[in-house]
Structure formats: structure tokens, C-alpha cells
PABA-964745 format. One record per residue (C-alpha): residue number from 1; x, y, z. Coordinates in Angstrom, 2 decimals, m for minus. Example, Ala and Ser with C-alpha at 12.3 -4.5 7.8 and 13.67 -1.06 7.14 Angstrom:
// PABA-964745
k	x	y	z
1	12.30	m4.50	7.80 $
2	13.67	m1.06	7.14 $
//
This chain:
// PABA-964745
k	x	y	z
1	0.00	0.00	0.00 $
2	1.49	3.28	m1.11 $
3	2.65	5.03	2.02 $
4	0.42	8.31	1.67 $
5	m2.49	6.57	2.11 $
6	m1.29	4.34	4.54 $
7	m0.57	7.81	6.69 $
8	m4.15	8.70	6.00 $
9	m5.34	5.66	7.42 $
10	m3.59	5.95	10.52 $
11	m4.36	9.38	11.51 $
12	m7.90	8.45	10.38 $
13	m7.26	5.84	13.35 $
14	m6.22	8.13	15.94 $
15	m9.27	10.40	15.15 $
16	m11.79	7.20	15.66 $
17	m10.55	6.91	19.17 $
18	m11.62	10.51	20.51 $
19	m14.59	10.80	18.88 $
20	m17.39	8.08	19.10 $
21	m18.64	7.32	15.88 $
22	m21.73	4.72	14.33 $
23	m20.74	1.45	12.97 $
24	m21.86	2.65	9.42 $
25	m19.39	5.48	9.56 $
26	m16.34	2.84	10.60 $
27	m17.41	0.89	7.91 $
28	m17.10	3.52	5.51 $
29	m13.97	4.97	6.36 $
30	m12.40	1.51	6.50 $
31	m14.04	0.91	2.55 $
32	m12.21	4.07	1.29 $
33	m9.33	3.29	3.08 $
34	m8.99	m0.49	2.07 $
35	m11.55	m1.37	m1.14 $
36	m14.46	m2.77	1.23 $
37	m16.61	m2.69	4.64 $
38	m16.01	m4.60	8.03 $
39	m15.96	m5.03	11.36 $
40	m12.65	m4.42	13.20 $
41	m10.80	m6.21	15.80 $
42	m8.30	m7.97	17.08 $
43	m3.94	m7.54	17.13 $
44	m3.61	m5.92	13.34 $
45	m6.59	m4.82	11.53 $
46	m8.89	m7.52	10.33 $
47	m11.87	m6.58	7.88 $
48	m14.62	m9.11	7.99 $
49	m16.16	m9.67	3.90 $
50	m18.90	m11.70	4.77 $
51	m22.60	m11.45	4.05 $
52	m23.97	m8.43	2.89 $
53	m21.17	m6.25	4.32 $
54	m18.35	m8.28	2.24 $
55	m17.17	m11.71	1.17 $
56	m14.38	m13.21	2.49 $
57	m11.55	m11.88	5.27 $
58	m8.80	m8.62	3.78 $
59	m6.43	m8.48	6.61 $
60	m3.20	m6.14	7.24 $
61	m0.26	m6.52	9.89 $
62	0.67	m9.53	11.21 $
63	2.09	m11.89	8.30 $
64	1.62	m14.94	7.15 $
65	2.74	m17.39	5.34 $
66	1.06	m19.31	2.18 $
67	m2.75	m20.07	3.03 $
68	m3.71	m23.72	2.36 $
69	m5.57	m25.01	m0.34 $
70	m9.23	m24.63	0.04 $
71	m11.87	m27.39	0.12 $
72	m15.07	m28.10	m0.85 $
73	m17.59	m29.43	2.01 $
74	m19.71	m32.71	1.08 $
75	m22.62	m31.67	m0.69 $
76	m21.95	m28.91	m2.50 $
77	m21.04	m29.28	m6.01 $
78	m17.18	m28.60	m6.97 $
79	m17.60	m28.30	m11.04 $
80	m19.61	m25.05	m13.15 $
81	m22.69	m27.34	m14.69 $
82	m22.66	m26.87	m18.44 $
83	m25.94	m24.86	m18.28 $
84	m24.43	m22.51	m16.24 $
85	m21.73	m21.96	m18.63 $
86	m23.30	m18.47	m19.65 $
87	m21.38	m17.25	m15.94 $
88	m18.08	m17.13	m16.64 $
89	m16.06	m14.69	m17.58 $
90	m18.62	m12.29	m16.06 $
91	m18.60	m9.06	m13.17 $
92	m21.05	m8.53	m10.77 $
93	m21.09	m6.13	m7.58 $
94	m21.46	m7.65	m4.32 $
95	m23.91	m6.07	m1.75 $
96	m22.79	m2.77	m3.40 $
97	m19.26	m2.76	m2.17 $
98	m16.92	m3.83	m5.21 $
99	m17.39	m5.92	m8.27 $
100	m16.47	m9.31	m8.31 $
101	m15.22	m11.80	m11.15 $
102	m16.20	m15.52	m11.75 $
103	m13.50	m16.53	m13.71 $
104	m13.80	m19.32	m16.47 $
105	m11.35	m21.61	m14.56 $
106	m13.32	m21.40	m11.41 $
107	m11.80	m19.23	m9.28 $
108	m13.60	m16.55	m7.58 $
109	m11.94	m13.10	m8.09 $
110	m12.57	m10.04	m4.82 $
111	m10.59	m7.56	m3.64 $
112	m9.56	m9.26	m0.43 $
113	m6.18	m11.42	0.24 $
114	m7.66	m14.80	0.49 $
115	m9.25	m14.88	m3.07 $
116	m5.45	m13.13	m4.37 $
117	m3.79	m15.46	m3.12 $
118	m6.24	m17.87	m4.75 $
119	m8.70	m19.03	m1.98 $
120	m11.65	m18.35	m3.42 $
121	m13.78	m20.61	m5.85 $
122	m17.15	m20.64	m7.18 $
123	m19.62	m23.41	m8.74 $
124	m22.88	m23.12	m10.22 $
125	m25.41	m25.68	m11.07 $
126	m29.46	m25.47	m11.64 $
127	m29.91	m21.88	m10.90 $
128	m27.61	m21.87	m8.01 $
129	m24.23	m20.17	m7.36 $
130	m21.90	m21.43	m4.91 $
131	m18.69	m19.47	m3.74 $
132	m15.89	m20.47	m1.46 $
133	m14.75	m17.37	m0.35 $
134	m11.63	m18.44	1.65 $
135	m12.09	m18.04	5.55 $
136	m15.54	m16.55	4.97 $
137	m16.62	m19.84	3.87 $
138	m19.37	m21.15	1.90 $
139	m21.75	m18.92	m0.07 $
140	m25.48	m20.00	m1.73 $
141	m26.74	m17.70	m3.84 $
142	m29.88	m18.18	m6.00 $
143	m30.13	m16.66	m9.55 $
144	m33.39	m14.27	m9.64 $
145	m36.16	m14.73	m12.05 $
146	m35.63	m16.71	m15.59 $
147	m32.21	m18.60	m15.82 $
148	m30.19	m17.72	m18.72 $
149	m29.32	m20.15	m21.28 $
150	m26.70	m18.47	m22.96 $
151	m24.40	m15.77	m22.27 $
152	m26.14	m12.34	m23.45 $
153	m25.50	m8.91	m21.84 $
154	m28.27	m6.76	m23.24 $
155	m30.19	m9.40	m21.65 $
156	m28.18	m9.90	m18.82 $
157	m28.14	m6.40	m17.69 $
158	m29.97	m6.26	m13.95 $
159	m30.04	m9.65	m13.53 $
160	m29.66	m10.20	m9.71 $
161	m29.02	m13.14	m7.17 $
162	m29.35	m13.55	m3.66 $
163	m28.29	m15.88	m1.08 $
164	m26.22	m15.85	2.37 $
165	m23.29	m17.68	4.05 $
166	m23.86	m21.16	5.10 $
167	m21.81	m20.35	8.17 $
168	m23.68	m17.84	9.94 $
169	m26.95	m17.25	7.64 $
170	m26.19	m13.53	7.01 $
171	m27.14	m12.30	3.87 $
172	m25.85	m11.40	0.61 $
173	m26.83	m10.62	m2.65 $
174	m24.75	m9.39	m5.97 $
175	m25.89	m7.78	m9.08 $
176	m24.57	m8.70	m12.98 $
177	m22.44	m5.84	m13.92 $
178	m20.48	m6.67	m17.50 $
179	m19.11	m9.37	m19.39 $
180	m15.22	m9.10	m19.08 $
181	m14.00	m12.51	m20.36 $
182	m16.47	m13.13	m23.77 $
183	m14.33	m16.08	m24.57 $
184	m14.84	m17.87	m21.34 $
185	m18.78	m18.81	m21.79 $
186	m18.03	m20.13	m25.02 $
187	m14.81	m22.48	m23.08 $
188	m17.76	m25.19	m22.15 $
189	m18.88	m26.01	m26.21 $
190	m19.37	m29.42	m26.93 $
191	m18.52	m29.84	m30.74 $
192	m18.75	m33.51	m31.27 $
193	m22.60	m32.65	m30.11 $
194	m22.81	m29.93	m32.11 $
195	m22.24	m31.76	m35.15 $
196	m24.23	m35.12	m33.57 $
197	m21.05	m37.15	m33.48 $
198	m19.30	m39.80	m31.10 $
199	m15.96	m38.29	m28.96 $
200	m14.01	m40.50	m31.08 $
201	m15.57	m39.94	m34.76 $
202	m12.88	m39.43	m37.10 $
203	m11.86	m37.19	m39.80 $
204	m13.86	m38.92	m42.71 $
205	m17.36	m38.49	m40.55 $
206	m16.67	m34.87	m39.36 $
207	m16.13	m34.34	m42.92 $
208	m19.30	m35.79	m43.91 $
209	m21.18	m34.79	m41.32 $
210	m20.43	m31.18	m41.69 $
211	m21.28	m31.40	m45.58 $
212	m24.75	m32.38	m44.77 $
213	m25.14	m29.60	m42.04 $
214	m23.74	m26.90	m43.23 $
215	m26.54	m27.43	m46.66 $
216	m29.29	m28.01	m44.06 $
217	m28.67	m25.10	m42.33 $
218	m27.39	m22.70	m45.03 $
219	m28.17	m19.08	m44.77 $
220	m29.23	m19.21	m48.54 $
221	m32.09	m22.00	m47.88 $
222	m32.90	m21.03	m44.25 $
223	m32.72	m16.42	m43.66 $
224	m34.20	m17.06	m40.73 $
225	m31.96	m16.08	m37.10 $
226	m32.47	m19.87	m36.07 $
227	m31.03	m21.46	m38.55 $
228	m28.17	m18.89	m39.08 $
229	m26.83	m19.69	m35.66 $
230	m26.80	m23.51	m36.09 $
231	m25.06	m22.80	m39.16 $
232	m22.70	m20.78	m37.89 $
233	m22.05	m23.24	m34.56 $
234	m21.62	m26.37	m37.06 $
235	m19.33	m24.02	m39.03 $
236	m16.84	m23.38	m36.23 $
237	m16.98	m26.61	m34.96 $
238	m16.12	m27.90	m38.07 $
239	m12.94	m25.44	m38.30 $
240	m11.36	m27.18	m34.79 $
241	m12.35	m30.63	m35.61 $
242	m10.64	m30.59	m39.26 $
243	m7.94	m28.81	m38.02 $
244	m5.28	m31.89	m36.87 $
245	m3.70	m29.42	m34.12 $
246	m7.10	m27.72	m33.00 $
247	m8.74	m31.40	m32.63 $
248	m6.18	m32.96	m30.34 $
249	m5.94	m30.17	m28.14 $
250	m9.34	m29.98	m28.06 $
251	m9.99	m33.50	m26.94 $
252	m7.24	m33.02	m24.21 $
253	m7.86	m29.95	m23.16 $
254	m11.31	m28.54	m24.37 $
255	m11.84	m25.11	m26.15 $
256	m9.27	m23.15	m23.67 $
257	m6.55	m25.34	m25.61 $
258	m7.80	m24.26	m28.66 $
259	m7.74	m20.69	m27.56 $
260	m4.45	m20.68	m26.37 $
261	m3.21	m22.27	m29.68 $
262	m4.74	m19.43	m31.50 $
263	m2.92	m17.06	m29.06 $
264	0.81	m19.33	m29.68 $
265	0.46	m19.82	m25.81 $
266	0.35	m24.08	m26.19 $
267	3.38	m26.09	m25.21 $
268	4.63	m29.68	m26.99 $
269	5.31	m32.59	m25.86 $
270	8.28	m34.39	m26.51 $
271	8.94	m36.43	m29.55 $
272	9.30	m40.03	m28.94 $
273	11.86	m41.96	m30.90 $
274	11.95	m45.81	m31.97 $
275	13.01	m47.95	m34.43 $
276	11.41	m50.83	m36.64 $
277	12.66	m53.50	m38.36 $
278	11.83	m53.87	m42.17 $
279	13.01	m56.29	m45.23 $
280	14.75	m55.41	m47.98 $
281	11.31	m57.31	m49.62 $
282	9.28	m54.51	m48.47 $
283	11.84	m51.26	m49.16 $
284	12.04	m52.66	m52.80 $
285	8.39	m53.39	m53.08 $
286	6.89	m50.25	m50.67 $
287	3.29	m51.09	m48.49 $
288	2.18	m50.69	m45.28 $
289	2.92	m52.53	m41.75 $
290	1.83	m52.22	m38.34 $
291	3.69	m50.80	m35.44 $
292	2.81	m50.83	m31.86 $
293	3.27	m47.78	m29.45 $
294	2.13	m48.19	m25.69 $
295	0.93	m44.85	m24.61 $
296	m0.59	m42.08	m22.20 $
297	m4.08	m40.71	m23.53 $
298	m6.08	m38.54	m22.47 $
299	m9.74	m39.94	m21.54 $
300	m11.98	m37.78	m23.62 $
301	m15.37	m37.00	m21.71 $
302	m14.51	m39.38	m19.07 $
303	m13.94	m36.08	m16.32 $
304	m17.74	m35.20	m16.42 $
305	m18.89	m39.10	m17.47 $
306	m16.47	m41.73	m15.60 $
307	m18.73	m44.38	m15.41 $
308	m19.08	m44.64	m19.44 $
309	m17.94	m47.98	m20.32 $
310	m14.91	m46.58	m22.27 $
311	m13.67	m44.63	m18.95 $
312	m12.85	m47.94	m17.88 $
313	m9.23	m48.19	m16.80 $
314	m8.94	m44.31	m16.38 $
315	m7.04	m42.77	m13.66 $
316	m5.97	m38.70	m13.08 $
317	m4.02	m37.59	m15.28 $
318	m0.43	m36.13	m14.37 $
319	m0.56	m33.08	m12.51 $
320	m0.90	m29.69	m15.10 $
321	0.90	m26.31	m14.81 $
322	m0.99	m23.34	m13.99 $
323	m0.23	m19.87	m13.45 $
324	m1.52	m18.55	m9.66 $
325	m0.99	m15.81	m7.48 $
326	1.45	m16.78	m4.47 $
327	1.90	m14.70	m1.19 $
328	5.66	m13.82	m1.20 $
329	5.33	m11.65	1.88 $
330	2.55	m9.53	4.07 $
331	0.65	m8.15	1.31 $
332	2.81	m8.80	m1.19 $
333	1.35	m11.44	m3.94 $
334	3.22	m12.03	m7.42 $
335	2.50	m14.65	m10.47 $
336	4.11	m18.00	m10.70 $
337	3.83	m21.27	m12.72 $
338	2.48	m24.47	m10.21 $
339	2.08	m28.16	m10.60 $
340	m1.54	m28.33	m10.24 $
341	m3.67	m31.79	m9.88 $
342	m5.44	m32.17	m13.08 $
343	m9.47	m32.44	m13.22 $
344	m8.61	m34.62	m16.29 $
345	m8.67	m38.45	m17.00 $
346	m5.79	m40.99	m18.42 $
347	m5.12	m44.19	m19.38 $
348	m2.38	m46.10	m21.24 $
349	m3.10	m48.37	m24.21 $
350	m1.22	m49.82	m27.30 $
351	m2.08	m47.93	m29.92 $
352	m1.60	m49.70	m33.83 $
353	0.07	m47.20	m36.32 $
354	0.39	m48.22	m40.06 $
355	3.70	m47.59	m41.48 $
356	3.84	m46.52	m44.82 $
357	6.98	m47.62	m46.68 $
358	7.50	m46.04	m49.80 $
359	9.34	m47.64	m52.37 $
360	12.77	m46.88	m52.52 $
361	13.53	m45.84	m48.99 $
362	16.90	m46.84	m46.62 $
363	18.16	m48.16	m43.88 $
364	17.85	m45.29	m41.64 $
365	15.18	m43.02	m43.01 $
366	12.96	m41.73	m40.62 $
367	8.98	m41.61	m40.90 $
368	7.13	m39.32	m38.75 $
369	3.82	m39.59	m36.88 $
370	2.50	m36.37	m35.83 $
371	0.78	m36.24	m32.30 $
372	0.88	m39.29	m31.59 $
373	3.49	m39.32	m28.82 $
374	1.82	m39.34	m24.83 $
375	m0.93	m37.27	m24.71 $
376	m1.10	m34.93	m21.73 $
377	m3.76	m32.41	m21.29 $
378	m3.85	m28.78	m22.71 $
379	m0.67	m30.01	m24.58 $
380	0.26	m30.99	m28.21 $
381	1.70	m34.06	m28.17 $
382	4.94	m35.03	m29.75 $
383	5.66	m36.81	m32.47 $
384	6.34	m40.73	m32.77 $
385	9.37	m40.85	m35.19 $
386	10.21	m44.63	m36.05 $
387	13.76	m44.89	m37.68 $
388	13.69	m47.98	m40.20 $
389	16.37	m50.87	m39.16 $
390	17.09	m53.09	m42.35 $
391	16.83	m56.47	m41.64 $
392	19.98	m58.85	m42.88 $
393	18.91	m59.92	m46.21 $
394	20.25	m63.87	m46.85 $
395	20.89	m62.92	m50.61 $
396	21.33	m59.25	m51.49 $
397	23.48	m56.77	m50.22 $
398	22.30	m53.08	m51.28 $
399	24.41	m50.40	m51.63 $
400	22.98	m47.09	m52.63 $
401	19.88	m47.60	m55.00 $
402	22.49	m50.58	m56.43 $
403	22.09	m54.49	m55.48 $
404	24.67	m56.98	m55.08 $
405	24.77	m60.26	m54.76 $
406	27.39	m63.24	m55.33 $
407	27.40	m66.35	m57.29 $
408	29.74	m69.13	m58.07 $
409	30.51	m71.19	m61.13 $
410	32.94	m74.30	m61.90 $
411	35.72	m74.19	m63.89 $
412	34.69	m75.72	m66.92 $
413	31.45	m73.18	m66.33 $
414	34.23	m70.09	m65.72 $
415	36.23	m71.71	m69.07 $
416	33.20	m72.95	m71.12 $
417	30.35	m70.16	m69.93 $
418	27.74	m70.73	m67.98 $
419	23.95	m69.14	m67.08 $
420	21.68	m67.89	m63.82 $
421	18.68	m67.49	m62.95 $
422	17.91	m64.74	m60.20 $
423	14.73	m64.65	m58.41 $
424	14.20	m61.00	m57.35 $
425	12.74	m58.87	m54.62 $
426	9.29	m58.97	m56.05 $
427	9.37	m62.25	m57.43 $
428	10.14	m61.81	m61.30 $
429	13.42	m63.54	m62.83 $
430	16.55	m61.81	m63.88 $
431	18.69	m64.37	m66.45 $
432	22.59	m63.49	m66.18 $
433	25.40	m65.86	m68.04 $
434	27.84	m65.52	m70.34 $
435	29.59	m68.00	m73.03 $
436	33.05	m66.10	m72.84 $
437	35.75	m67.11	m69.99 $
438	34.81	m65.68	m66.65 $
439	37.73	m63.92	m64.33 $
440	38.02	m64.58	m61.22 $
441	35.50	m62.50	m58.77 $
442	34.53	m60.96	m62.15 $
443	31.83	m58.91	m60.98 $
444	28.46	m58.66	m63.82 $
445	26.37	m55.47	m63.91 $
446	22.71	m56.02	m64.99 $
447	20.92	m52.58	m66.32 $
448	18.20	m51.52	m64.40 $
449	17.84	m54.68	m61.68 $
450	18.62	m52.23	m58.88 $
451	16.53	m50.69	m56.41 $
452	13.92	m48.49	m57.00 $
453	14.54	m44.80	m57.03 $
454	12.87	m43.02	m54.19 $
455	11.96	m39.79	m56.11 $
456	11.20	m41.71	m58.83 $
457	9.70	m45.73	m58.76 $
458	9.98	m46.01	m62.09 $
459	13.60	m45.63	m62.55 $
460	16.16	m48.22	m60.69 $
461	19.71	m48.65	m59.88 $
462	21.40	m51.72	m61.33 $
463	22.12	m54.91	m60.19 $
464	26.07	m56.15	m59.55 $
465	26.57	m60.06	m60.07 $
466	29.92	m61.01	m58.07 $
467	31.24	m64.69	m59.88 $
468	33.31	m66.88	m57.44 $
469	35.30	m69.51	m59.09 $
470	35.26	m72.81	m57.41 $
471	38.17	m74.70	m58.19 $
472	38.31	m78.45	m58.08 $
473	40.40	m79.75	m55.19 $
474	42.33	m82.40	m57.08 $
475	42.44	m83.94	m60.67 $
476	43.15	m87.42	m61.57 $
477	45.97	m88.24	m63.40 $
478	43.40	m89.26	m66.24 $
479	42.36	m85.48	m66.11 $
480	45.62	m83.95	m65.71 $
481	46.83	m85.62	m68.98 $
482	43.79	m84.26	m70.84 $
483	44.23	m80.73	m69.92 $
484	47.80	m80.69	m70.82 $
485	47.24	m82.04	m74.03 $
486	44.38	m78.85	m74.38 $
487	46.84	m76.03	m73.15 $
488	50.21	m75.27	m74.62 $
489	52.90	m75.55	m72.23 $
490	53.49	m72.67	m70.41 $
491	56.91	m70.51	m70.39 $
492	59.17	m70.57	m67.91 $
493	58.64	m68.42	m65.13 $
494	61.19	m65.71	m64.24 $
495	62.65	m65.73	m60.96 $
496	60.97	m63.41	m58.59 $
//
């Protein structure tokens, strides 16, 4: 508090003492000193927010350190009912003190330390209004006349509700003020219902669900304000849902995901790396084959439904950061990122990926899976990226886009010539041979036999035919005589 008024207040306090003065007057002086009404007392100066004179406890002098985490009693519902959306995001004055804010995340926003340091929260359900305003407690308020069913503030304006704290029965009422947060109400849509879809319809059926819609419900067919709002609700919803990104963060993390993505305030998860075995078969001939990934997902629906049959298995999630307001010293509060248990449901399962192997591709290319890595809520997930492993083939040996492979002949084959037949990668026969005298380890090259070319199937490296000789490993004397008689004697040899 800026010292100034903080003088102000205390000669204000030596004043009070000499001169006797109505409880309506204290309470004044103390709301223009310190943003609400009260009742004093007590070592420091304590300002009671309860009822209709306040809502919760604003107290200076004596300290503190962090306030615990409040609770919920039994019975009184924790969550903001879907029908009740239309409340957040929106300001209301309370008793005719300040204005107060029911923020879309559930926290109750006043004026007093508890709800700064973020001890105050509010739920609503059937009409009803529930806040826990720190030390103050428990309030039940009751929404006056016809409930809204959407968030409107022409029609909104006046509204009123009234109610009291459970503790002590005094009390309170609050009147709707402004919309400050027009985002928030909107937090709560439910776009697989929009459309009429299951939570886990895929891409082909939003697609074809949206086509017939959106004709249904076209402005051109249907001018009238009914139909022009379904249309444009179907419309949006359609926009997330086709959007890879927009769709997975909204089925972790609901529209605030979305919004934050549209703002560049999302984090990513880590990629996860692996790697998969593959033939030479199927990098020559391309095709598809199924990988298993064990997982974290996120239980879609199963935080508001957990006894559907597919929550089954589900357990809390792992705990989300959140940015809150932390007491750092008396009166002094400042913004920090906190682990936070999260309202959301998980579950691991092995999920089946099909790998598509394009013809052409090597031992060590990489294919990627977008978000498919652990799911975590409010996040993008990472990518799976699956290295391909090569298996050992037992007859070719590629280099490049280029195949080899060995062969052996005899040595009347090697003198005489001799013919092959090589069954290929996809099955169709390659015929090698020649009738001239083969070298030793004289290596073949067949045009074309190769591998095919990645950028382009239709072209192919060539095929390299390695030709062992295999000697005999003695000759009869029968033999010998023959193949002297064939060759000329040689020359002598020089000396080495």
C-alpha cells in the first residue's frame, strides 16, 4: 500500500478513538481506506467480507505465510454445470461494495487477500451459485427470475441473485455488472454434439457430417436467425475438428486449448523416438505394416462421465501447470507457474500405427507420426518418429539404390560359360550368363535390376553379379593328362 495513504489511514485511526462514531461510519472509512466494509478487531486490523457487508476476510499486519488449499464441504457441487456456462467470464457487484469476477477456470476473483492469493472458488449448477470465499466460507446464492441459457448482456443487464453464508446465515446478494472474459462462456462447447457425433468420430465423418449440415442449415435456404446460428455453430466446430492441431488439443484440453493455440500460448510434448525392423522385400516393393506404441491418452469425456464404459481403466491424469498468485510476503502477492492436480482423465493403451513404406527408402530413413506421442492435457503431443532398421537380407546386399549379390561357377562353367537365374525382390526372374571365360571375382552389372529410385519408382539402380570360381580340389591323373594335351605348355617363369 502506497505510504500516503497508509498515513491517512492511521491518523484516520487516531481520530476514531476521541470521537465516538456509528458502525456505518467505521465501515465507511475503513471501505475508502482499504476497497471494502467490516468489522474491526483484534492484534492488526482484520476486515470481515462476509454477508452483505463483504465476502471473504482482507487483513493487514501480522504476516503470514502461504494459506492452504481450500476445500469443498460434502454436498456442494465442486464443477460449473454446463448450463451454467453463460457465468463465466462475467462481473457482478457484491452487496454494493466492489465488483467481483467468476472466472472461467473457477476461481472466484474479490478484492480481499484470500481470493489473491487464490482461496476463493465458485460453482454453479441449476440456478444456483456457490462461492468459497476463503475463511468466509461457503456462499449459496440463487439466480433471480428466468435462468439464462446463454451468455447475453443486453439481456443480462440487472439480472440479480441472492443468497447468504452457510456459516452464519447472514445475507448477501450481488448484481450482474459486465461481461469481461467473452471467450470464457463459449470455453464449455461441446462440438462432437454440435455436429451429432461420437468423442471419437474421425476425420472422414466430421467431414461428412459437416457437408450435410452446413446445406441443411445454409443461410441461402434457411434467412431465418435460427437457422443462421446452427449454421454458424456447425461451421466453427467444423474449423477445430478438421484442423489436426485444434482437434487434439481440443480433446485433451477442451476449447481453452484451442484458444491458447490461436494465441501461440500451447506447449509440446516431446517427440518419442523408436526404431522398426523392415526387409529389404518390403523397401524394394513399398506397403504398409503395423507398429505398436504403448501410450498415455487422455480420456476424452470421461472427467464429467467416468462411469461410461470406455472410462474404464482411467485414472488422473499427471498433474498440469498453472499460473496462480502466491503470497511472497505480508501483502505482497506475485505470479508463478504451479504443478496443479489435473481435473482430467488418463489411461495407457497400445495404440496400432500403419507404417507406410515407400518404395525406394533406406536403412535409416525416418517416418514421422504427428501427435501421436503421450498425450497430456492442454498439450500438443509429440511426435512418434520410427527410424527404419534393415533387416539382414540372406541374398542381397544393397548399396545405394544398387544391389549386389554373389554367385559361383565351376571351372569348366568359368572356361566354357555358364547361365543364372535370379529370383528377385518382387518375385520376377533376372537371367545373367555368359559363353566367354569368366575372371576370377569378375563382378556382372545387370541394367536396371537395382533398387527403386525413391523420387522416382519407375527408374532403378542396377544390379552387380559377383562370380566366385570354385576350383576343383584335385584332378586325376586321367584329367591332368587331358588338360595338358588342351593347353600349350606354359613358359618358364622368371625368378621373382
Amino acid at each position: 500500500m502506497p505510504g500516503g495513504r497508509m498515513r491517512w489511514f492511521t491518523a484516520a485511526a487516531v481520530a476514531l478513538a476521541w470521537a465516538p462514531c456509528s458502525q456505518a461510519f467505521i465501515e465507511e472509512l475503513f471501505g475508502q481506506a482499504f476497497g471494502g466494509g467490516g468489522r474491526g478487531g483484534g492484534g492488526g486490523m482484520h476486515f470481515q467480507m462476509g454477508g452483505d457487508d463483504g465476502g471473504g476476510m482482507f487483513q493487514m499486519g501480522g504476516g503470514g505465510g502461504r494459506p492452504s488449499q481450500p476445500k469443498w464441504p460434502k454436498g456442494v457441487t465442486k464443477e460449473v454445470d454446463k448450463r451454467m456456462a453463460w457465468m463465466k467470464g462475467t462481473e457482478w457487484n457484491w452487496n454494493g461494495w466492489r465488483n467481483v469476477k467468476f472466472e472461467k477456470d473457477g476461481t472466484f476473483d474479490a478484492p480481499t487477500r484470500d481470493c489473491q492469493s487464490g482461496q476463493c472458488l465458485w460453482s454453479a449448477k441449476d440456478g444456483k451459485v456457490y462461492i468459497l470465499w476463503g475463511e468466509a466460507g461457503v456462499h449459496e446464492l440463487q439466480i433471480e427470475g428466468e435462468v439464462p441459457t446463454e451468455q447475453d448482456q443486453a439481456k443480462m443487464t440487472g439480472m440479480r441473485m441472492r443468497g447468504k453464508r452457510i456459516a452464519d446465515g447472514e445475507r448477501c446478494h450481488a448484481t450482474f455488472q459486465k461481461i469481461h472474459d467473452f471467450e470464457a462462456a463459449g470455453l464449455d462447447k461441446d462440438l462432437y454434439e454440435i455436429l451429432g457425433l461420437a468423442d471419437d468420430a474421425d476425420e472422414v465423418e466430421v467431414k461428412k457430417v459437416y457437408r450435410k449440415l452446413s446445406v441443411k442449415y445454409h443461410p441461402d435456404k434457411n434467412p431465418d436467425a435460427d437457422s443462421k446460428k446452427k449454421f454458424a455453430e456447425v461451421r466453427d466446430a467444423y474449423e477445430i475438428l478438421n484442423d489436426p492441431d485444434k482437434k487434439i488439443l481440443y480433446d485433451t484440453g477442451g476449447m481453452e486449448a484451442v484458444k491458447k493455440h490461436e494465441k501461440g500460448e500451447i506447449q509440446k510434448g516431446d517427440d518419442v523416438a523408436a526404431e522398426m525392423g523392415t526387409s529389404l522385400e518390403d523397401l524394394y516393393n513399398g506397403g504398409t505394416s503395423k507398429a505398436s506404441i504403448n501410450r498415455r491418452i487422455v480420456c476424452r469425456g470421461c472427467r464429467v462421465r467416468p462411469q461410461s464404459p470406455k472410462c474404464q481403466g482411467c485414472q488422473r491424469c499427471p498433474n498440469e501447470l498453472k499460473t496462480v498468485h502466491v503470497q511472497v510476503g505480508p501483502g505482497m502477492f506475485m505470479q508463478q507457474q504451479q504443478e496443479v492436480q489435473s481435473k482430467e482423465k488418463c489411461k495407457h493403451e497400445d495404440t496400432i500405427i500403419d507404417v507406410h513404406i515407400e518404395k525406394g527408402m533406406k536403412d535409416g530413413e525416418q517416418v514421422t507420426f504427428p501427435r501421436m506421442a503421450e498425450q497430456k492435457p492442454g498439450m500438443l503431443p509429440g511426435n512418434v518418429v520410427l527410424t527404419l532398421k534393415q533387416d539382414k537380407h540372406g541374398k542381397f546386399r544393397r548399396q545405394g539404390d544398387d544391389l549386389h549379390i554373389q554367385t559361383q561357377v565351376g571351372l569348366r562353367e568359368a572356361l566354357l560359360g555358364w547361365s543364372q537365374t535370379i529370383r528377385h525382390l518382387d518375385g520376377h526372374s533376372v537371367e545373367i550368363g555368359t559363353t566367354s571365360v569368366t575372371k576370377p571375382f569378375q563382378v556382372f552389372k545387370i541394367q536396371g535390376e537395382g533398387m527403386p529410385l525413391r523420387d522416382d519408382p519407375s527408374s532403378f539402380g542396377h544390379m552387380y553379379v559377383r562370380v566366385e570360381i570354385v576350383f576343383p580340389k584335385m584332378l586325376t591323373s586321367e584329367q591332368q593328362q587331358q588338360l595338358a594335351s588342351i593347353f600349350a605348355p606354359a613358359a618358364p617363369r622368371p625368378e621373382l
